[in-house]
N, C-alpha and C positions, 0 to 999 in steps of 0.2 A: 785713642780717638775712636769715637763710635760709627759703625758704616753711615751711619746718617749726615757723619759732620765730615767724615773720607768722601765727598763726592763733588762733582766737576758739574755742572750746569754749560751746555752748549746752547746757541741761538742759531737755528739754521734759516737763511733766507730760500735754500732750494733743498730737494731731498737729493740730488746729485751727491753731495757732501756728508753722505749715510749709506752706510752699506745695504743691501736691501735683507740680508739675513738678520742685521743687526736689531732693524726697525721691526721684521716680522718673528722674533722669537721672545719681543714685548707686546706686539698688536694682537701675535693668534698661538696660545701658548696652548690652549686646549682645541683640539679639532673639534669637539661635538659642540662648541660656543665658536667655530669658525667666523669669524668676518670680513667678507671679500675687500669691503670697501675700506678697511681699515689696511691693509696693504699694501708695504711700499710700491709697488707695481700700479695699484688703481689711482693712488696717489701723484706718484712720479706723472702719469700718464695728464691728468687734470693739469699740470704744471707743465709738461713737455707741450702738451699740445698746443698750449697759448688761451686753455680752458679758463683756469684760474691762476693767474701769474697777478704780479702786479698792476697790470697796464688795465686788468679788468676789476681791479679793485680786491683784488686776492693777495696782497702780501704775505707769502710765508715767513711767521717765525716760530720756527719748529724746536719744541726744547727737548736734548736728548742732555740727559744725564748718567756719567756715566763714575764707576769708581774705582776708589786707589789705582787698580792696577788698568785704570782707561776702559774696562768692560763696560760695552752700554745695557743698563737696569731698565732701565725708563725711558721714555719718550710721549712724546703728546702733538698731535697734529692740532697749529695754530695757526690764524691768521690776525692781519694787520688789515683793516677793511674801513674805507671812506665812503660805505653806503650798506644797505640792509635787504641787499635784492640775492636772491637764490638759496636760501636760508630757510624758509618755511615755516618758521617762528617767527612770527612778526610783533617786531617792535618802530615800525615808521612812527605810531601815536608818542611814544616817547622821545622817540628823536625831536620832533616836531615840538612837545613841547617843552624840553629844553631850549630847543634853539628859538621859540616865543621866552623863553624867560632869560634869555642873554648865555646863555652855555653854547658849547659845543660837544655833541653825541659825539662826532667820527673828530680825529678812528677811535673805533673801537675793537675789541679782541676779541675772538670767536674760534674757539675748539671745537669743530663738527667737520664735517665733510660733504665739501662744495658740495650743493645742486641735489643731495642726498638725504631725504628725507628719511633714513632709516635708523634705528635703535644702534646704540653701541657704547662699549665703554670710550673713555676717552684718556683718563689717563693712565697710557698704557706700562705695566708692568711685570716683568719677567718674573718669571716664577721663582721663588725660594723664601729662605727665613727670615730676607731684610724685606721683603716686597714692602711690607707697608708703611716702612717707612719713607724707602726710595718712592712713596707714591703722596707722602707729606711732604716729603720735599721736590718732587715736581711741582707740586698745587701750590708750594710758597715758592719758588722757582716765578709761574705764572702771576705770581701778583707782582715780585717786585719788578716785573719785565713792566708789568701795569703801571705803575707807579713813574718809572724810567722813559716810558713812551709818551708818560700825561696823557695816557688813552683815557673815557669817560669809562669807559665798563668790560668786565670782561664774565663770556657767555659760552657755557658749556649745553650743546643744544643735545634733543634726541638721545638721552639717557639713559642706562637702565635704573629703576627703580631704586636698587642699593646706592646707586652711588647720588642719586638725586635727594636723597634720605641723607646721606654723609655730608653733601656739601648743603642741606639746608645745617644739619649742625652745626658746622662752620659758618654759619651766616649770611649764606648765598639767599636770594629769594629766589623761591620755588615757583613754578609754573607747570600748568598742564594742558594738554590740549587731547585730540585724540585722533587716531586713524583704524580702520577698518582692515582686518584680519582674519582670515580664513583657520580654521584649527582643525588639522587632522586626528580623530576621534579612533583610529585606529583601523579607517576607510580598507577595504582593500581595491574599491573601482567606484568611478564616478556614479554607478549605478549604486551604490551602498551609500554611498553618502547625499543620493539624491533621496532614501530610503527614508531617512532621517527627518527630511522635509515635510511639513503638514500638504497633503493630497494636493492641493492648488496650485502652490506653490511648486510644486515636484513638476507639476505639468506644463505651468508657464517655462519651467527653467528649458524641460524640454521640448517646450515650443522653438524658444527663442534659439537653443543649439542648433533647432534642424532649419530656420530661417537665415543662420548666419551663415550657413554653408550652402546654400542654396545658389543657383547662375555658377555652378560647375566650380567652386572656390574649393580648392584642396588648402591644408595644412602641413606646414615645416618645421620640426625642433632641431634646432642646430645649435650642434656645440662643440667643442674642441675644433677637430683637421676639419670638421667639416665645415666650418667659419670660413668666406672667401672673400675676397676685395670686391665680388661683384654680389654679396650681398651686405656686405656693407655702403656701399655707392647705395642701392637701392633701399636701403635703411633710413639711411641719410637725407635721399630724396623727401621719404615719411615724414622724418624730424622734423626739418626745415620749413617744410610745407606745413602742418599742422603747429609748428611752434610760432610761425610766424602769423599765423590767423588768431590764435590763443593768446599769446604770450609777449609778442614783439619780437625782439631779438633772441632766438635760442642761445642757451647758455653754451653748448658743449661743439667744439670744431672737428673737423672730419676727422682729421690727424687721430684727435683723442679714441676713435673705434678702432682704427688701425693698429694703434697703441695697446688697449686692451688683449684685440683678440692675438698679438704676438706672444704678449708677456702673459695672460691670465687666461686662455680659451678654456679650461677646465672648468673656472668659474661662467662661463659666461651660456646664457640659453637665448637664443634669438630665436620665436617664434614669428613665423610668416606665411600669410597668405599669400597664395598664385591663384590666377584664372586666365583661361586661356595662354596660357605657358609667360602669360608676363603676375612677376611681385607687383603685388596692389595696397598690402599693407606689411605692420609689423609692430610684434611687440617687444620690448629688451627687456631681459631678467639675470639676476646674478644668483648665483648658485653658494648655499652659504652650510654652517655645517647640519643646519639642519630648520634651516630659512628660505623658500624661493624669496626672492626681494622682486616685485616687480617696479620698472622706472619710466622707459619712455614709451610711447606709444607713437605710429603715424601711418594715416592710410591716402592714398590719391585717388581711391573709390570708395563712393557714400554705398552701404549693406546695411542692409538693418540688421542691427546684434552683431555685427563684425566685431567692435571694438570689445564687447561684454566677451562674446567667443574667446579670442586671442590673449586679453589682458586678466580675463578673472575665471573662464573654464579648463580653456588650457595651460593653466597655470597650476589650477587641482588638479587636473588629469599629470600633471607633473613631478606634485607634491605627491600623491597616491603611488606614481612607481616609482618614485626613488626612496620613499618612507621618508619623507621631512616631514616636520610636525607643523608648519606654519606656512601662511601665504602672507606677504607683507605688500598688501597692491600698491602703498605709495598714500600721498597726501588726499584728506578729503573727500566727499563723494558718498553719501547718504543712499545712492542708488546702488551701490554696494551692498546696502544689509541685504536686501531682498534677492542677493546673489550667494547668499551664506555666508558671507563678510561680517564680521560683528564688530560693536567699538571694543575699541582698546583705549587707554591712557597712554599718553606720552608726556617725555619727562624731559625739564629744560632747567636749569639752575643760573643764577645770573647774580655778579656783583656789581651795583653801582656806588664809585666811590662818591659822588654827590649825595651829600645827607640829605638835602632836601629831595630829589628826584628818586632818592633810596628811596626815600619812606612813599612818595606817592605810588611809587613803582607797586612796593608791597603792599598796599593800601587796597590797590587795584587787583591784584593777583589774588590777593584773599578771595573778591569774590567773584573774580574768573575760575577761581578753581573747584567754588560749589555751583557755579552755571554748569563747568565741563562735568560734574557728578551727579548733577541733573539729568541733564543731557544724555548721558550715559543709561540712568535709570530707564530713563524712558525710550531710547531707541531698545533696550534688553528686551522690553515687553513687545513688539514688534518685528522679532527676526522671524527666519521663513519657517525656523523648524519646528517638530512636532512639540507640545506645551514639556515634557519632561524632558527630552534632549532640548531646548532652549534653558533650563533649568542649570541643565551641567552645561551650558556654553557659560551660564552667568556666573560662575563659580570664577571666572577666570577673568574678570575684567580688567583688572590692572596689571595684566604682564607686560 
């Protein structure tokens, strides 16, 4: 018998029933492609918290696959989901119109990670000479779960490239979209890399540096021991208050910060303003092998350039002394480029088993994905830096 056809497929509704070494010696096999959010720890934490459990339209069905001798190979973070909110690949237009042509979208199935708008593999596999097999039989593991559930589709979001490439071979339709990314050029200080900048631009950037700190605002990077309940309370306060003017109901529960900075404080960078000795805002970032990931922002005082400060300078000034090669700020946001942000491509692969909604689906996508290559063209010719270093940023667009 072949290790392929030696293997045991599990369906977990909680990651409790997964060891957490078990899940991360498939999710982060290589430290220098490290990712935080793919860890059972960030994971557990989204489910412990009452983040994304069932009750909020997050059912876990997690498939760990393991072999002959019960060693877990594989694994893949799945959900069972009755609606399309905190995902950041938007497909409401197709939900919508199925359910105008007598179908039912939800549920549907979705391998990404809640509320996280960031790149990563998905189906995870441990390193050796079956990998890839053990990684064909998670993906047919995932269908016939599909199949078994009479889910309408199932969606591997926020990609890398390779593997967005393998599963259009296999017949997935492909998608793209894009977000804005900072790339370390080999900086050694915010000053080198504002170097880079055509003269204007160089000068606005540090105009607006010295306006956001301006009414006595000091800045905080906190990480590890020095993470405390009283700036998490005060984080929180951020969230809440700016998710609820923005967004309606914030996704993520207090419990859920509490949760990270036990189990994860290595990963985690919580930038914060003070003035006059009280937090006014804050920005969250994870710490990845060689990715700041920036996530949530929240302030209880209007500053002009605060949020730019916090979420996009202080996040280079971060990337530059730890040597990461990339700033990932999070979804959207065009006022990014002119902050050295440039687009990126993101990658989303998607099966619907409705032949008729297949093919409109990919009918549509075809020319979503030379708008996004448009689009892309044309913000390259517009970044802040000088015409030759924007040259070599463009070299890189599809990472």
């Amino acid at each position: 018998m072949s290790e392929a056809a030696a293997v045991q497929l599990k369906v977990l509704t909680s990651l409790t029933a997964i060891a957490a070494a078990d899940w991360d010696a498939c999710a982060n096999p290589d430290s220098q492609i490290y990712n935080p959010f793919l860890r059972h720890a960030f994971l557990l934490a989204l489910e412990e918290s009452g983040s994304a459990v069932s009750e909020t339209g997050w059912l876990g069905q997690h498939l760990v696959l393991e072999d002959a001798d019960a060693k877990v190979q594989a694994v893949m973070p799945l959900y069972l989901k009755n609606h399309s909110q905190g995902e950041y690949i938007f497909d409401y237009g197709w939900a919508d119109a199925f359910h105008r042509a007598g179908g039912n979208y939800y549920p549907k199935l979705l391998s990404a990670v809640p509320f996280t708008p960031a790149g990563g593999r998905r189906l995870l596999v441990r390193d050796g000479p079956n990998a890839a097999g053990y990684e064909t039989s998670l993906l047919a593991g995932s269908l016939t779960l599909l199949d078994k559930l009479q889910s309408s589709s199932l969606h591997f979001n926020f990609l890398p490239e390779e593997s967005w490439d393998a599963l259009g071979r296999q017949g997935f339709l492909q998608r793209t979209d894009q977000q804005f990314h900072w790339m370390n050029d080999g900086y050694l200080s915010f000053d080198a890399f504002l170097e880079a900048l055509a003269s204007r631009k160089r000068k606005n950037l540090r105009k607006e540096r010295a306006k956001a700190l301006e009414n006595g605002i000091e800045v905080e990077w906190l990480t590890g021991d020095a993470l405390t309940e009283e700036h998490w309370d005060a984080f929180f306060h951020f969230y809440m208050d700016t998710g609820h003017r923005k967004y309606g109901t914030p996704y993520l529960t207090r419990s859920f910060f509490s949760m990270i900075s036990a189990s994860m404080p290595d990963d985690v960078l919580l930038i914060m303003a003070k003035r006059n000795g009280q937090y006014i805002a804050g920005a969250l970032n994870f710490i990845g092998g060689d990715t700041l990931f920036g996530r949530n922002w929240g302030c209880i005082e209007d500053h002009p350039f605060l949020h730019f400060e916090l979420c996009y300078y202080q996040a280079i000034d971060f990337a530059i002394e730890r040597g990461l090669k990339r700033v990932e700020a999070g979804a959207q946001g065009t006022h990014k480029l002119a902050r050295g942000y440039v687009p990126h491509r993101t990658y989303s692969a998607h099966y619907i088993a409705h032949e008729g909604l297949r093919e409109a689906v990919g009918n549509y996508l075809e020319s979503e994905r030379q708008y996004v290559d448009n689009d892309i063209a044309v913000l390259s010719n517009h970044t802040p830096f000088k015409k030759n270093q924007a040259e070599g940023q463009d070299n890189d667009q599809t990472g």
